[in-house]
PDB file of N, CA, C and O in Angstrom:
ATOM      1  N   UNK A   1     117.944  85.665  83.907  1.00  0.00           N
ATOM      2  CA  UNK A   1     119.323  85.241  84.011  1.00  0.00           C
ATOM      3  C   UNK A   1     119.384  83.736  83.834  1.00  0.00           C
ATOM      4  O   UNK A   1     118.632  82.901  84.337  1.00  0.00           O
ATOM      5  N   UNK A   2     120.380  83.549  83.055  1.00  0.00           N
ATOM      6  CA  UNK A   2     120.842  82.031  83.107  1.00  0.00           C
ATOM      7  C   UNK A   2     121.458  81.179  84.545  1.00  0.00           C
ATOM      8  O   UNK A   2     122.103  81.682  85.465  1.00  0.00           O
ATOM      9  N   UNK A   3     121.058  79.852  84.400  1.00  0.00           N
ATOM     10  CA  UNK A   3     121.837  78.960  85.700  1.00  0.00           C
ATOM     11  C   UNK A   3     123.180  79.788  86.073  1.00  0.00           C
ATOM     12  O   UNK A   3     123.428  80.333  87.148  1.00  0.00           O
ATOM     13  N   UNK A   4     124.139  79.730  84.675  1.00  0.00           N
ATOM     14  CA  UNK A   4     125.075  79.856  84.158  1.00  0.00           C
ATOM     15  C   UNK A   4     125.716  81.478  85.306  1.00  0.00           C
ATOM     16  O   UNK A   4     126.453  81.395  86.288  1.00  0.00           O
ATOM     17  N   UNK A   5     125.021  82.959  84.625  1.00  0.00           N
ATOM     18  CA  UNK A   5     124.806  83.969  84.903  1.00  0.00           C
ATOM     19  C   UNK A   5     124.726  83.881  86.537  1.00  0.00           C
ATOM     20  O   UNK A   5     125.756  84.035  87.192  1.00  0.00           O
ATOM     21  N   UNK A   6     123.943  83.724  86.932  1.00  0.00           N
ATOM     22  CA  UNK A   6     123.954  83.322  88.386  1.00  0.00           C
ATOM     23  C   UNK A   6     124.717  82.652  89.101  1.00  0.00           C
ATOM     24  O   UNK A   6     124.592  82.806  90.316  1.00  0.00           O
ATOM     25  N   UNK A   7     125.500  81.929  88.722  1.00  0.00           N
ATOM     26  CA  UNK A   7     126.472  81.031  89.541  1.00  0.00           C
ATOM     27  C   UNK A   7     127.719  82.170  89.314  1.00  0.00           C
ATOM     28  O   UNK A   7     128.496  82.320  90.257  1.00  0.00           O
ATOM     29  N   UNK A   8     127.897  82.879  88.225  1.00  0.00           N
ATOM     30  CA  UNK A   8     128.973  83.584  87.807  1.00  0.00           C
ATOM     31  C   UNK A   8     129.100  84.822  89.021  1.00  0.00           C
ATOM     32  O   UNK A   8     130.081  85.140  89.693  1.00  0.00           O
ATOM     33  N   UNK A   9     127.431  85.484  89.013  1.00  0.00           N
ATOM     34  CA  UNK A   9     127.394  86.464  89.761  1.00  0.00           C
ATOM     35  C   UNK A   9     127.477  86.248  91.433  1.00  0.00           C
ATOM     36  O   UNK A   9     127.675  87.057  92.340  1.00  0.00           O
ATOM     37  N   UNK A  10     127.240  84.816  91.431  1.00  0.00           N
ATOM     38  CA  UNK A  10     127.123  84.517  93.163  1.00  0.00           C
ATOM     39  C   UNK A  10     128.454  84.699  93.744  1.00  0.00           C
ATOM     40  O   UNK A  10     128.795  85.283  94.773  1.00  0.00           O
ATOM     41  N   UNK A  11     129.178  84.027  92.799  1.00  0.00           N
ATOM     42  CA  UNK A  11     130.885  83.936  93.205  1.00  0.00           C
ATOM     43  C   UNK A  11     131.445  85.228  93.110  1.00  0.00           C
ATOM     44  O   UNK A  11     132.305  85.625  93.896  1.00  0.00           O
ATOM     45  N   UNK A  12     131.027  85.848  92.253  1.00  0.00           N
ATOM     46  CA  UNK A  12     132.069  87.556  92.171  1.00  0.00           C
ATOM     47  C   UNK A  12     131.312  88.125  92.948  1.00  0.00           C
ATOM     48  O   UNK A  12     131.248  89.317  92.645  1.00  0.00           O
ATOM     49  N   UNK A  13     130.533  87.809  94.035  1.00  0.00           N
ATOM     50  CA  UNK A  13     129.922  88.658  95.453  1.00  0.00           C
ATOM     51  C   UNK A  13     130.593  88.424  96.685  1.00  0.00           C
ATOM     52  O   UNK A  13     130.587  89.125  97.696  1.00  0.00           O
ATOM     53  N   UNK A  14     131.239  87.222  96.443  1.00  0.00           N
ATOM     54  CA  UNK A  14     131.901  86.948  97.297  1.00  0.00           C
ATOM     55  C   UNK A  14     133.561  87.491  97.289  1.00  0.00           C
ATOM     56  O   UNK A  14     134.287  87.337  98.271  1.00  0.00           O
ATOM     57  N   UNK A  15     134.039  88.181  95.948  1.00  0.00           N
ATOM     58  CA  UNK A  15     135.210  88.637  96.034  1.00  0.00           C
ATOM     59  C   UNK A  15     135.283  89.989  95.689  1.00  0.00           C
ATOM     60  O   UNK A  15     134.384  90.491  95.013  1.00  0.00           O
ATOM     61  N   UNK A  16     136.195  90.610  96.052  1.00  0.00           N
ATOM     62  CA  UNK A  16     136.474  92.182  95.956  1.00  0.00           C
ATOM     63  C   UNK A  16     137.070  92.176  95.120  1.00  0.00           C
ATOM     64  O   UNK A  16     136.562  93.003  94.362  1.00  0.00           O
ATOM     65  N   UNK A  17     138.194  91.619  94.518  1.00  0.00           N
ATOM     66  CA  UNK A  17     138.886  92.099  93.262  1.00  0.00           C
ATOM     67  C   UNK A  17     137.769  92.304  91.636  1.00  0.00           C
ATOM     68  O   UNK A  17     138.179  92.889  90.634  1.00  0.00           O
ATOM     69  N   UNK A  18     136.545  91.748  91.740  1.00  0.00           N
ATOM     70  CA  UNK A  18     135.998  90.956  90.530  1.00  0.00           C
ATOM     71  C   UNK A  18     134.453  91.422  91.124  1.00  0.00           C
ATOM     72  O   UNK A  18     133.939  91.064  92.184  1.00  0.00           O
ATOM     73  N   UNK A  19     133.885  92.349  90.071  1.00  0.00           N
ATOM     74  CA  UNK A  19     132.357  92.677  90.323  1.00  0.00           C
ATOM     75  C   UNK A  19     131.399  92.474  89.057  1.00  0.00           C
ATOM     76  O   UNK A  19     131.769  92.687  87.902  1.00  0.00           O
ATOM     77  N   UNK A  20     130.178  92.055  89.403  1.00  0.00           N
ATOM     78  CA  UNK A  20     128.912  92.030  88.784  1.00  0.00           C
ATOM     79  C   UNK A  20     128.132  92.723  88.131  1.00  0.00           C
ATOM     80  O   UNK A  20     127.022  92.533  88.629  1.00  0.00           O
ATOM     81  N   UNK A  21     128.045  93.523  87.182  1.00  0.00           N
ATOM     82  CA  UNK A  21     127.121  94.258  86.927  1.00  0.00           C
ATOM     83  C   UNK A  21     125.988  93.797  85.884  1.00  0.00           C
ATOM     84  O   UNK A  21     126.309  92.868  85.142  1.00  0.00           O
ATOM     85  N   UNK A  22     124.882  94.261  85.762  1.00  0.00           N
ATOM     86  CA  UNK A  22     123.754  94.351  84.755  1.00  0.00           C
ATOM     87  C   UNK A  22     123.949  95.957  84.409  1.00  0.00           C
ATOM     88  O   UNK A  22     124.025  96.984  85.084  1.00  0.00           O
ATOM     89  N   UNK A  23     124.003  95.522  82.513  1.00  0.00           N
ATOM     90  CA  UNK A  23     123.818  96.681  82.493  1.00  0.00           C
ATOM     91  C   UNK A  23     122.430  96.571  81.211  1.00  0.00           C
ATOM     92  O   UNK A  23     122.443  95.927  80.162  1.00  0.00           O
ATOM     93  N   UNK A  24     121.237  97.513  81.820  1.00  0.00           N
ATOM     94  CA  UNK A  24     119.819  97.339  81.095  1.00  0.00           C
ATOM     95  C   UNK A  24     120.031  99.019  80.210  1.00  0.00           C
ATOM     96  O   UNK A  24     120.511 100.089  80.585  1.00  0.00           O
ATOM     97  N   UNK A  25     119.499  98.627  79.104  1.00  0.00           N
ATOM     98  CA  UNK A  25     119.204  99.706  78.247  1.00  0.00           C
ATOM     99  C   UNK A  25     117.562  99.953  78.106  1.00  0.00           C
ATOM    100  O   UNK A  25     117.016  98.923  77.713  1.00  0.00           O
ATOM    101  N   UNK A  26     116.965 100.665  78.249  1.00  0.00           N
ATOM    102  CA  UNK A  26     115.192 101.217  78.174  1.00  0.00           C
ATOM    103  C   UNK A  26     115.567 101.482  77.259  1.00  0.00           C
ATOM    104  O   UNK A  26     116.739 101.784  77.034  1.00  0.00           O
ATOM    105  N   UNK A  27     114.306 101.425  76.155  1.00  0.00           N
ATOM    106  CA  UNK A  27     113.885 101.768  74.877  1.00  0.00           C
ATOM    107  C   UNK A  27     115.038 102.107  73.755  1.00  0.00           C
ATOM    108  O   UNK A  27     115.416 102.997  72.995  1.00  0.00           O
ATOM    109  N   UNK A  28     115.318 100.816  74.173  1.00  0.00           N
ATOM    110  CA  UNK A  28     116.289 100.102  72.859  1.00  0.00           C
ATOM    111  C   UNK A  28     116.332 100.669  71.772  1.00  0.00           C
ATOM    112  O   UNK A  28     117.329 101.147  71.230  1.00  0.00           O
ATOM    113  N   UNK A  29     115.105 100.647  71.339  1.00  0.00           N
ATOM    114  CA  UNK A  29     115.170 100.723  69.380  1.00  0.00           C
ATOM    115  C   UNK A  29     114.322 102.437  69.690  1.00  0.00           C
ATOM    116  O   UNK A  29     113.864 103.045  68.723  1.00  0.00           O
ATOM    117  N   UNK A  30     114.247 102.885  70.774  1.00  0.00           N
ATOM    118  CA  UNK A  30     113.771 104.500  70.236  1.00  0.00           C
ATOM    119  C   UNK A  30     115.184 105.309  70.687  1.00  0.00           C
ATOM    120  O   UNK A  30     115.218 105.872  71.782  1.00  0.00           O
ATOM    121  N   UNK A  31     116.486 105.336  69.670  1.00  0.00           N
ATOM    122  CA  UNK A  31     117.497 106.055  70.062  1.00  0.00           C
ATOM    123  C   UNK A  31     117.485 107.454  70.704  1.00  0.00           C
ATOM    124  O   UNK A  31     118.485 107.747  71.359  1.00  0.00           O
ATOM    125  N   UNK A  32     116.554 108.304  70.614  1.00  0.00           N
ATOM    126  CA  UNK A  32     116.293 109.520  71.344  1.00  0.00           C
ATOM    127  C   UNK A  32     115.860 109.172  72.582  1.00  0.00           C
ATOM    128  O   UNK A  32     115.956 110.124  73.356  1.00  0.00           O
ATOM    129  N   UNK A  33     115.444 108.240  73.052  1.00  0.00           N
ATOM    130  CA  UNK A  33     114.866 107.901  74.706  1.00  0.00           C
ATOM    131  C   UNK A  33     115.778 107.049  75.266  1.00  0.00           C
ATOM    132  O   UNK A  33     115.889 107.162  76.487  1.00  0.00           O
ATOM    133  N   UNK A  34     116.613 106.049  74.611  1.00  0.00           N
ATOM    134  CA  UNK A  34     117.926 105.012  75.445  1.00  0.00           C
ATOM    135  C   UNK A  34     118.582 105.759  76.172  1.00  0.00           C
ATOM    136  O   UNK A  34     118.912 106.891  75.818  1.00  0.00           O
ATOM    137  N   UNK A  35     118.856 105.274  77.237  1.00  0.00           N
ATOM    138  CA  UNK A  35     120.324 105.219  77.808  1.00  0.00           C
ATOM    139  C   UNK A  35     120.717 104.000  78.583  1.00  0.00           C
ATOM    140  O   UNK A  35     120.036 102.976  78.531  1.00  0.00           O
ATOM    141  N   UNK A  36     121.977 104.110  79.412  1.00  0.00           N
ATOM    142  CA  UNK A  36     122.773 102.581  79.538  1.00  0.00           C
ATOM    143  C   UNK A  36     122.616 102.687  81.546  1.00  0.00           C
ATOM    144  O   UNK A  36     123.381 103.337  82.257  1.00  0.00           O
ATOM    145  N   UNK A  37     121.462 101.879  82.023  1.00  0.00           N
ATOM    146  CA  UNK A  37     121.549 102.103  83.706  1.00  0.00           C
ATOM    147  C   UNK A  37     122.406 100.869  83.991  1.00  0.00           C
ATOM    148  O   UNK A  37     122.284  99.716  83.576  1.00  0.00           O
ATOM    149  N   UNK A  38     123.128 101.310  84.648  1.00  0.00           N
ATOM    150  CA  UNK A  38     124.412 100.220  85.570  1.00  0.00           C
ATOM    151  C   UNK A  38     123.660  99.631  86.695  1.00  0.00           C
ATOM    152  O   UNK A  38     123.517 100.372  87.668  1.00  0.00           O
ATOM    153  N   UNK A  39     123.195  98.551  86.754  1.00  0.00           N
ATOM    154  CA  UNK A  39     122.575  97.636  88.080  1.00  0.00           C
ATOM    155  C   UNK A  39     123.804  97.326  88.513  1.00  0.00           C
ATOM    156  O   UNK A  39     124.912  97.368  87.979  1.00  0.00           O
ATOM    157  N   UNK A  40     123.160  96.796  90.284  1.00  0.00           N
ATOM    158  CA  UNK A  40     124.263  95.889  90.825  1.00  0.00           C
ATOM    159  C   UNK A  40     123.811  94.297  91.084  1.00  0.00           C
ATOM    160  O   UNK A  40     122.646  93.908  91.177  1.00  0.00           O
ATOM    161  N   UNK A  41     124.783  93.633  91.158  1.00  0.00           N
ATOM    162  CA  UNK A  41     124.792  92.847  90.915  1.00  0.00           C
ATOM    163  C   UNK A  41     123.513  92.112  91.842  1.00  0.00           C
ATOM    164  O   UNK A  41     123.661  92.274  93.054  1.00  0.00           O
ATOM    165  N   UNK A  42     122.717  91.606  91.578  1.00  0.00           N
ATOM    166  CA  UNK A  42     121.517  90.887  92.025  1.00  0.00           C
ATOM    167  C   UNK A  42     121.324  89.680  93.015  1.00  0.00           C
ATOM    168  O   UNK A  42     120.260  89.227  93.438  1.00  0.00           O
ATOM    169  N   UNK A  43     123.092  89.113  93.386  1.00  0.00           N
ATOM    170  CA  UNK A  43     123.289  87.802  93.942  1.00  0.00           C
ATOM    171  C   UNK A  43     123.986  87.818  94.767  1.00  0.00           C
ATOM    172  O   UNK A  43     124.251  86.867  95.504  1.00  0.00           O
ATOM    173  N   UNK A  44     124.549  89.212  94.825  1.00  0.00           N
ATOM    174  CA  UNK A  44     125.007  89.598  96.271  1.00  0.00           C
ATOM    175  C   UNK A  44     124.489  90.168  97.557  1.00  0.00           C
ATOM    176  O   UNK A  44     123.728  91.135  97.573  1.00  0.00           O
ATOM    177  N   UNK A  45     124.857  89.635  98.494  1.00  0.00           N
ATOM    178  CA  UNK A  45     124.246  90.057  99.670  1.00  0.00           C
ATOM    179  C   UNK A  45     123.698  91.616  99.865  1.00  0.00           C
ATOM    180  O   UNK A  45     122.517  91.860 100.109  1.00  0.00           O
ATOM    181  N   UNK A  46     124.715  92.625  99.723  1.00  0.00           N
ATOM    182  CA  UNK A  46     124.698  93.726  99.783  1.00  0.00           C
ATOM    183  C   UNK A  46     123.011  94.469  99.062  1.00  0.00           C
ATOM    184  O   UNK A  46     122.225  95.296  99.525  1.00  0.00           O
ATOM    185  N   UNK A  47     123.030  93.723  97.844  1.00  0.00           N
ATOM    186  CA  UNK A  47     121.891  94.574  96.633  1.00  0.00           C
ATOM    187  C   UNK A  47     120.787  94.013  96.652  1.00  0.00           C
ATOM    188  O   UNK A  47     119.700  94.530  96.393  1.00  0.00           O
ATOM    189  N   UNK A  48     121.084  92.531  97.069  1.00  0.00           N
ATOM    190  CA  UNK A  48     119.829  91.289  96.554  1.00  0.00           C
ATOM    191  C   UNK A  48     118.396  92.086  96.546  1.00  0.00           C
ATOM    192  O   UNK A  48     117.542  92.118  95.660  1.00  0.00           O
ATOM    193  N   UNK A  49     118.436  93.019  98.442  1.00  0.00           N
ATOM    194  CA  UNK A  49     117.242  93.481  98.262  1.00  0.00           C
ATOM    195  C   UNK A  49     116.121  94.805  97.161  1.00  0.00           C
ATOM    196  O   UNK A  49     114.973  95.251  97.158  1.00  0.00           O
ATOM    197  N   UNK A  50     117.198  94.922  96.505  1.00  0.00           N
ATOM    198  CA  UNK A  50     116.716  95.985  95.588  1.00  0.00           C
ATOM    199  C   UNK A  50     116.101  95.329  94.316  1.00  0.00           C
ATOM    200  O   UNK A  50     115.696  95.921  93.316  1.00  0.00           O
ATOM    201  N   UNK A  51     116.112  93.749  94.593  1.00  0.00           N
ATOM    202  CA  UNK A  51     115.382  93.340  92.660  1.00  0.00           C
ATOM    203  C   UNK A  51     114.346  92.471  93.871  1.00  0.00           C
ATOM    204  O   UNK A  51     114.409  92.369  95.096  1.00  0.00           O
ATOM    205  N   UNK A  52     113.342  91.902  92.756  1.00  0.00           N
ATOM    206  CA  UNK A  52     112.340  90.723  92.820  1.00  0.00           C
ATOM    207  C   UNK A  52     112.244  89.695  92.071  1.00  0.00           C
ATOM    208  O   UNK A  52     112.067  89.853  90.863  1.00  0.00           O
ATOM    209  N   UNK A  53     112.299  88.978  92.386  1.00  0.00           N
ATOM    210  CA  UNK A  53     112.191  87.436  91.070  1.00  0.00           C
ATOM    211  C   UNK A  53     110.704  87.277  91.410  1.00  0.00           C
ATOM    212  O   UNK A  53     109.986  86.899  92.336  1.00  0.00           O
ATOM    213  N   UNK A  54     110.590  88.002  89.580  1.00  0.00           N
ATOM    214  CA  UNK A  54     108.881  88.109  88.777  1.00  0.00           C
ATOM    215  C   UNK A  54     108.993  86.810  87.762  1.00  0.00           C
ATOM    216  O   UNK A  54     110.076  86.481  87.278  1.00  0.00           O
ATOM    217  N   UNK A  55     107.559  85.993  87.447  1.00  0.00           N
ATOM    218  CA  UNK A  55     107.502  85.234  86.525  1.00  0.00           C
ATOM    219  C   UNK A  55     107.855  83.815  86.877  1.00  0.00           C
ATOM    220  O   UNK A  55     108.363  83.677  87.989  1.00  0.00           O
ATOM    221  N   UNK A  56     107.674  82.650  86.093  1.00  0.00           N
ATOM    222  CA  UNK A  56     108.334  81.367  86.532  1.00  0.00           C
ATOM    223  C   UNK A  56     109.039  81.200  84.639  1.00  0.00           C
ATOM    224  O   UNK A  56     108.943  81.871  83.612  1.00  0.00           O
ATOM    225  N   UNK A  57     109.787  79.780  85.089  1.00  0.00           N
ATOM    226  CA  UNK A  57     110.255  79.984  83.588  1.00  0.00           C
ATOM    227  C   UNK A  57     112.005  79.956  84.570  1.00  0.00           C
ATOM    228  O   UNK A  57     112.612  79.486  85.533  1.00  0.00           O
ATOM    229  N   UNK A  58     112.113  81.288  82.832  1.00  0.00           N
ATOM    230  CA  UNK A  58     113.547  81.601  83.217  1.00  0.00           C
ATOM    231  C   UNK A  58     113.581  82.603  84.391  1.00  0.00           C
ATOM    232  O   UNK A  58     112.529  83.025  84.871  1.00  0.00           O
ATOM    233  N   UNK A  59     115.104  83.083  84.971  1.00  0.00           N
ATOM    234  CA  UNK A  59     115.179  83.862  86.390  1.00  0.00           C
ATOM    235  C   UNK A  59     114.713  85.781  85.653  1.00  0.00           C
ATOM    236  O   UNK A  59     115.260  86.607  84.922  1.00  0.00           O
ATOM    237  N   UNK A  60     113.786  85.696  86.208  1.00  0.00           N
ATOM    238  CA  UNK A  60     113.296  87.461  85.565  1.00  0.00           C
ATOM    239  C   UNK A  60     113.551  88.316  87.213  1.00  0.00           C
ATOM    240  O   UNK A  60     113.392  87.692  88.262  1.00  0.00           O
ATOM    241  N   UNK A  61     113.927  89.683  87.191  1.00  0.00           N
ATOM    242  CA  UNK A  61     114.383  90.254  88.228  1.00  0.00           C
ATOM    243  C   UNK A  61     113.450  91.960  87.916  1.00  0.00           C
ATOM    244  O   UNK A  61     113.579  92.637  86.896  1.00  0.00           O
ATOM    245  N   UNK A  62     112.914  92.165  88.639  1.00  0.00           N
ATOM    246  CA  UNK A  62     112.095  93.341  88.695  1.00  0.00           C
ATOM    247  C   UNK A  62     113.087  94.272  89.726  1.00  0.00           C
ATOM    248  O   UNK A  62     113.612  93.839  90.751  1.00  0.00           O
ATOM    249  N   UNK A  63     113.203  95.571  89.229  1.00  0.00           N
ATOM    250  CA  UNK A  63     113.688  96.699  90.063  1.00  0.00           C
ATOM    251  C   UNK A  63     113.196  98.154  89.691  1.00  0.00           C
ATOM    252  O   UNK A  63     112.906  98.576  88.572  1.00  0.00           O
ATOM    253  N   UNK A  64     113.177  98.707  90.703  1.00  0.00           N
ATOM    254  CA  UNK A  64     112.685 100.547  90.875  1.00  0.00           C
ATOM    255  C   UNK A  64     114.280 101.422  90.512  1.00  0.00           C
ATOM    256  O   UNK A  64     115.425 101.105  90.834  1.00  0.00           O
ATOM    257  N   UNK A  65     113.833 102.466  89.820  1.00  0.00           N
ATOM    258  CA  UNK A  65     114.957 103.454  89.988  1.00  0.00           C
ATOM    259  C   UNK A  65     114.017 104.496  90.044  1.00  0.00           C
ATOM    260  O   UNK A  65     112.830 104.293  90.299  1.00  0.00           O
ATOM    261  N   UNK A  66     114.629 105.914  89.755  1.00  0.00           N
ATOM    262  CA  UNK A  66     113.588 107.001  89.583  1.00  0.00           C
ATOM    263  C   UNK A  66     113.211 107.332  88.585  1.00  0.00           C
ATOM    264  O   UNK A  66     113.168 108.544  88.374  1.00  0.00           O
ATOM    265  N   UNK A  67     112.799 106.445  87.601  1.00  0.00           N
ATOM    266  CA  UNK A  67     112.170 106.772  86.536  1.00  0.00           C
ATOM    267  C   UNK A  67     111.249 105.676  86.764  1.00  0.00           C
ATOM    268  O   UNK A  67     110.738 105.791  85.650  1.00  0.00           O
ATOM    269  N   UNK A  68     110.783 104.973  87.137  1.00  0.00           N
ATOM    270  CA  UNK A  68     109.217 103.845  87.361  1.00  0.00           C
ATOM    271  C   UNK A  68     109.756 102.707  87.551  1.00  0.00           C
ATOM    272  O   UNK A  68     110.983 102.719  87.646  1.00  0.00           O
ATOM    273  N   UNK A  69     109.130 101.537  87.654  1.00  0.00           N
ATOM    274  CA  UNK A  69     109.559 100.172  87.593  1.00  0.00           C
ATOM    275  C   UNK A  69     109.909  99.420  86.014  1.00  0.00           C
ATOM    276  O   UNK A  69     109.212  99.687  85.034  1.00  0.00           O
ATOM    277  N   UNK A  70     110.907  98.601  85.954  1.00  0.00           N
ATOM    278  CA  UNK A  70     111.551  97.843  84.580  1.00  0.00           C
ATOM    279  C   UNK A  70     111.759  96.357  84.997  1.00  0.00           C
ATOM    280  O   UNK A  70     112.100  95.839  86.061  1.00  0.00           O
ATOM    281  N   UNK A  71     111.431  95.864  83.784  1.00  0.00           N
ATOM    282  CA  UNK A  71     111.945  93.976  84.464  1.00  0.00           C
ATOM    283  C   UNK A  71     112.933  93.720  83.253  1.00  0.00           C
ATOM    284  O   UNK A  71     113.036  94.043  82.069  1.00  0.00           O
ATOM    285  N   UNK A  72     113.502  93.077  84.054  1.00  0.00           N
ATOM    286  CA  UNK A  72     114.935  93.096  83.455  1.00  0.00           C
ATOM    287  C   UNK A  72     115.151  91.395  83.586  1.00  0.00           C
ATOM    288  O   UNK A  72     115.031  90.811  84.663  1.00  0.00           O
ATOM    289  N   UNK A  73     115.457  90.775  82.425  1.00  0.00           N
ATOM    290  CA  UNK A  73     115.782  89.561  82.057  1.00  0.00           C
ATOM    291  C   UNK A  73     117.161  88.502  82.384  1.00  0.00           C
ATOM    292  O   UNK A  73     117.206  87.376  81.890  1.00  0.00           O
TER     293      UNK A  73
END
């Protein structure tokens, strides 16, 4: 995530009218295996604990669903 991205998502955690989402696609370019998973938003209190900030650099966010672990950019 960008500075940018993050400041966007910190503030729409703090309001109810206005929400955050990530939305990650797996295996992009193999159209028979994609589909579209709806994250929540990563900078809100509520979710924070469901990602990890993997890597140094830019902000990289690691999360579990029930299909294995994905890092998501």
């Amino acid at each position: 995530m960008t500075p940018n991205e993050m400041r966007i998502a910190a503030s729409t955690s703090k309001r109810s009218r206005r929400q955050y989402r990530i939305l990650y696609i797996p295996y992009v370019f193999s159209p028979d295996r994609w589909c579209v998973m709806v994250l929540p938003n990563p900078m809100d209190d509520a979710t924070r604990d469901r990602f990890r900030h993997v890597g140094q650099g830019s902000v990289r966010f690691r999360f579990e669903h029930s299909g294995g672990t994905h890092k998501a950019a």
